[in-house]
N, C-alpha and C positions, 0 to 999 in steps of 0.2 A: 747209434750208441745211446743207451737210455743208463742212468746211474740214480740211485736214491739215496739221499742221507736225511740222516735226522740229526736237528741241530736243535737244540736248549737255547733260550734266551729264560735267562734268570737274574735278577738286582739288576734290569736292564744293563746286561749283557750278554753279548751271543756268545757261544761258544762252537765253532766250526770249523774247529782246526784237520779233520776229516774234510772236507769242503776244498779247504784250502791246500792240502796236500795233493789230492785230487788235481785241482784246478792248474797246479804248479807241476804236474807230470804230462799236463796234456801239450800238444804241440802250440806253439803259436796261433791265434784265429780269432774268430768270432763264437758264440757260444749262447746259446739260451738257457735262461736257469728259469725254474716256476716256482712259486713257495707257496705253498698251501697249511692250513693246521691240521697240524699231528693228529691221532684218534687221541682218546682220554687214554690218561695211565690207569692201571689197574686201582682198585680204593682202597682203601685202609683197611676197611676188613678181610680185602683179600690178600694183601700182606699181611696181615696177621694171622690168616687160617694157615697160609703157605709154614708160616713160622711154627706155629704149633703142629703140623705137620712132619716138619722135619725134627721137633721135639720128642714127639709123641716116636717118629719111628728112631729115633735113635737109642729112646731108653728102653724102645724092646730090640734092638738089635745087640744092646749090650745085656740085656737078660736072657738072651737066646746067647749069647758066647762069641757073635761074628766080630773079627775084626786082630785078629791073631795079640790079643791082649791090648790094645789099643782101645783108648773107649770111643766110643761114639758121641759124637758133640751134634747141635743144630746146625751149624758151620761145614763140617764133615759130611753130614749128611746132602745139606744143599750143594757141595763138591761133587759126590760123587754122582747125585740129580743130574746136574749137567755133563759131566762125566758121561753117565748111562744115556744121555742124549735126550734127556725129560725137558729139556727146556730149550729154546728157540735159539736159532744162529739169527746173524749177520753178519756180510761181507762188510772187511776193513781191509784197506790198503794201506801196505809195508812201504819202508819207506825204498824208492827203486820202481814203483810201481806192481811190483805183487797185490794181487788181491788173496785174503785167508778168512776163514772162516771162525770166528769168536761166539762162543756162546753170552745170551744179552745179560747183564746184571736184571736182579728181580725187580729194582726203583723203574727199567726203563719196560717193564711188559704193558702191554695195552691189554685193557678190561681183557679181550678176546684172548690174548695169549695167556695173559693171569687161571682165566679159567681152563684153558687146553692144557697150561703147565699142571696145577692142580689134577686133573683128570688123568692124566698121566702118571702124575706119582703115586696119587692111591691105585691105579692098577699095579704100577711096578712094584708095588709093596705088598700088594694083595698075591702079587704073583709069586713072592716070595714067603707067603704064609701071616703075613702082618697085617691085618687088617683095620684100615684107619676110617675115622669118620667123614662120611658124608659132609656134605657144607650144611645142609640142613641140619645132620644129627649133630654139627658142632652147636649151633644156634641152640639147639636145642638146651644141650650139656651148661652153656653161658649162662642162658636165661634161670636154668636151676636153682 
């Protein structure tokens, strides 16, 4: 049996109440735990491209009419992101011992996922006739 979590230690404190839930379903025994550092999180500019992404397509989803008179917000749109399955899972365990599947908040994506999430959403947007900028063509647009 092999299990991974990822646990925050932030204001010197950890936060691994996933760990400990874990730990507290397993039977009686002995146990090996390893701790190693996390990859980096994604960077500021690529939450910020993510954001203006879900910007940019939400004010043409509501100039194109989608959304049965509901407008489209950045929020909304990062909903239905992961909704459409644009963004990464991990397994969490319920309390009872279930494990289920949650899609990850954007703070906790690694550089690697930040960018796959990204790649993902300008296709799915592209696939729907919306075509959003490149990371480059954003740079681009900034520096203007």
């Amino acid at each position: 049996m092999k299990e991974t979590f990822t646990i925050l230690k932030e204001g010197g404190k950890t936060k691994g109440a996933a760990l400990r839930a874990y730990m507290d379903s397993l039977e009686d025994g002995s146990y090996f735990v390893s701790v190693e550092q996390a990859t980096k999180r994604k960077t500021q500019a690529q939450n910020s491209y993510l954001h203006v992404l879900f910007t940019i397509a939400a004010k043409e989803l509501n100039r194109a009419g989608y959304g049965s008179g509901l407008q489209w917000t950045k929020e909304r749109v990062k909903a239905h992101c992961k909704k459409a399955e644009l963004y990464p899972v991990e397994d969490v365990m319920l309390p009872g011992g279930e494990v289920t599947q949650v899609w990850k908040d954007t703070h906790e994506l690694s550089k690697e996922e930040a960018m796959e999430t990204i790649e993902r959403v300008i296709g799915y947007f592209a696939d729907l006739g919306i075509i959003l900028p490149e990371p480059n063509e954003q740079l681009k647009l900034v520096a203007a």
